[in-house]
C-alpha positions in Angstrom: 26.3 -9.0 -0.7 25.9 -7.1 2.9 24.0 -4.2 0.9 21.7 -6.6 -0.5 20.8 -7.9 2.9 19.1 -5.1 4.0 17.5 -4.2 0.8 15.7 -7.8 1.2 15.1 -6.7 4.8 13.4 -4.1 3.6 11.6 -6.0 1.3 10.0 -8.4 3.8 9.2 -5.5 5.8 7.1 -4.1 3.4 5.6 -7.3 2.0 4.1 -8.1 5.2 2.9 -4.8 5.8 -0.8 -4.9 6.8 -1.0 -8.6 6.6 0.1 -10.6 9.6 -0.6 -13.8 7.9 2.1 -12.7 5.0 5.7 -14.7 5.0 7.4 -11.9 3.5 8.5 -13.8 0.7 6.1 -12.2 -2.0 4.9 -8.6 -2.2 1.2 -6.8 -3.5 1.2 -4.3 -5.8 -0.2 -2.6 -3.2 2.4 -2.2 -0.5 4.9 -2.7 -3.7 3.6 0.6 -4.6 4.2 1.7 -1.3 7.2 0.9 -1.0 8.6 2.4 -4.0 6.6 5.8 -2.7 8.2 5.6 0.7 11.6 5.2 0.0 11.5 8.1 -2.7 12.0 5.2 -5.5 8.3 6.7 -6.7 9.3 10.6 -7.1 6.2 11.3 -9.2 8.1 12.9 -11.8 11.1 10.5 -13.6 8.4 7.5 -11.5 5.5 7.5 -11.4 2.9 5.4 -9.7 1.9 4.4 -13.5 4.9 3.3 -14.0 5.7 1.3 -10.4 1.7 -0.7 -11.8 3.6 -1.3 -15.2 6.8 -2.9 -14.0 5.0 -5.0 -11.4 2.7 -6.0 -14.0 5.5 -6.7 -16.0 7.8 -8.6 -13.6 5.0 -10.6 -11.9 4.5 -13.8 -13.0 1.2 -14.3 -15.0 -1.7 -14.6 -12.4 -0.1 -14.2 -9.6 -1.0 -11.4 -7.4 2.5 -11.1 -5.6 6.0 -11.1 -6.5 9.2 -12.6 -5.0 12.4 -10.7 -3.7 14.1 -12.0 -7.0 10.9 -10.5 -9.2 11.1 -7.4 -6.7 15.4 -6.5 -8.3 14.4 -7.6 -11.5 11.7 -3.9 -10.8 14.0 -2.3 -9.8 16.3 -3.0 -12.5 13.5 -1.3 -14.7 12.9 1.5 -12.4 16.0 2.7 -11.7 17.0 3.8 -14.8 14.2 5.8 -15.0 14.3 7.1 -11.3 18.8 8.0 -12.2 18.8 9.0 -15.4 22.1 8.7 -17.0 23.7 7.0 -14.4 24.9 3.4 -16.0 22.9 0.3 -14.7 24.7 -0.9 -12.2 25.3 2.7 -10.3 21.3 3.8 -10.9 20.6 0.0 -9.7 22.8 0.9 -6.3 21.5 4.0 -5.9 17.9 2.9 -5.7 18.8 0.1 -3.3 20.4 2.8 -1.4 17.1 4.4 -0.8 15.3 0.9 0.6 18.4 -0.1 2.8 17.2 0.6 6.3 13.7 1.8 5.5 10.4 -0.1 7.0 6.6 1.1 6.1 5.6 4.4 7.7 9.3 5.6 8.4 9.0 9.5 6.8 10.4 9.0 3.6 8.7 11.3 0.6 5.4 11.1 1.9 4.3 14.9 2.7 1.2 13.9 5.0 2.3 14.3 8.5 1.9 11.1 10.3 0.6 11.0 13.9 -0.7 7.3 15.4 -3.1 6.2 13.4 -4.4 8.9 11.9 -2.2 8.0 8.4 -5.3 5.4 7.4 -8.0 8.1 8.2 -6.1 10.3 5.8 -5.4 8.1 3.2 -8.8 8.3 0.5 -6.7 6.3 -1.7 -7.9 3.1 0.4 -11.3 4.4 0.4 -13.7 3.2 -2.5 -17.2 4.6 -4.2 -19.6 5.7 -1.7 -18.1 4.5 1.5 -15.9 7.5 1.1 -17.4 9.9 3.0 -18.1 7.3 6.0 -16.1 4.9 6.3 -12.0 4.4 6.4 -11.0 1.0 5.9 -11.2 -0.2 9.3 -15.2 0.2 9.4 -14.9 3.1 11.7 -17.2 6.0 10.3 -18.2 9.4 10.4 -22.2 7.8 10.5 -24.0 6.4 13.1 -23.3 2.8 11.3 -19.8 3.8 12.3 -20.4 4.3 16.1 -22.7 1.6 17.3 -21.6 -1.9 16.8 -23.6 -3.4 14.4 -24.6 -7.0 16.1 -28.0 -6.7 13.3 -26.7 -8.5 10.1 -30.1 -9.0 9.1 -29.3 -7.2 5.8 -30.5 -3.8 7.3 -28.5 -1.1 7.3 -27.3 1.2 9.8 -29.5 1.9 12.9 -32.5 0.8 11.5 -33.1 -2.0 14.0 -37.1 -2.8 13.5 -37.1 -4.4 10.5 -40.5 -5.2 9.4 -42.0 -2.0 11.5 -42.3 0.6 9.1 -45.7 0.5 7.5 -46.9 0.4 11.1 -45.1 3.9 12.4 -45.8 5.4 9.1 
């Protein structure tokens, strides 16, 4: 029961990952994903991130967007047989709770990017979406001049183009 303890510690520490408003009781399949990836349960070859989607998917209940701790072993169930092949349930299931015990997000687990202050979001594309990508990280900060000023304008206009309503005049 001691080694399930920090497996759930783990499991809050995760689930509240990048959301100070989060109890830690349920998890995204966002830092889920994470999760799975940091700890080396996600080894991209027997686990794939595919297949961490498909078992939260499957474990989640209908609608929701998060899962419980007791939602979170029934995944793990599923993946751990896939992660230790032909080890029997119970010793795959222990060995993948072996590889969360003690971990927390960021600690250097499989990831291969090196990870220096805060530079882990600027490198990360996979948070980046469409057309932003080549300006923005997630945080708003950009390559652009959008990125640099602080945009006060929310008239709609974008970027530094402050006179709105000037430019037949100037042109």
């Amino acid at each position: 029961a001691a080694r399930m303890s920090e497996v759930e510690k783990a499991f809050r520490k995760f689930a509240i990952y990048g959301d100070t408003s989060a109890s830690g009781n349920d998890m995204t399949g966002k830092n889920f994903s994470k999760m799975c990836k940091e700890c080396g349960v996600m080894d991209g070859k027997a686990v794939t991130s595919t297949d961490v989607d498909i078992v939260f998917n499957k474990v989640k209940t209908k609608g929701a967007r998060t899962i419980t701790f007791a939602e979170f072993q029934q995944a793990m169930k599923e993946l751990c047989s896939k992660r230790f092949k032909g080890k029997s349930p119970e010793e795959a299931l222990q060995a993948v709770y072996g590889l969360i015990e003690g971990k927390e997000p960021g600690s250097v687990g499989a990831t291969k990017a090196t990870k220096v202050g805060g530079v882990e979001r600027l490198t990360d594309t996979s948070k980046y979406t469409g057309s932003h990508k080549e300006r923005f990280d997630e945080s708003g900060k950009g390559k652009g001049l959008a990125g640099r000023q602080d945009l006060t304008d929310n008239s709609g206009y974008v970027g530094a183009y402050k006179g709105a309503g000037t430019y037949d005049q100037t042109h």
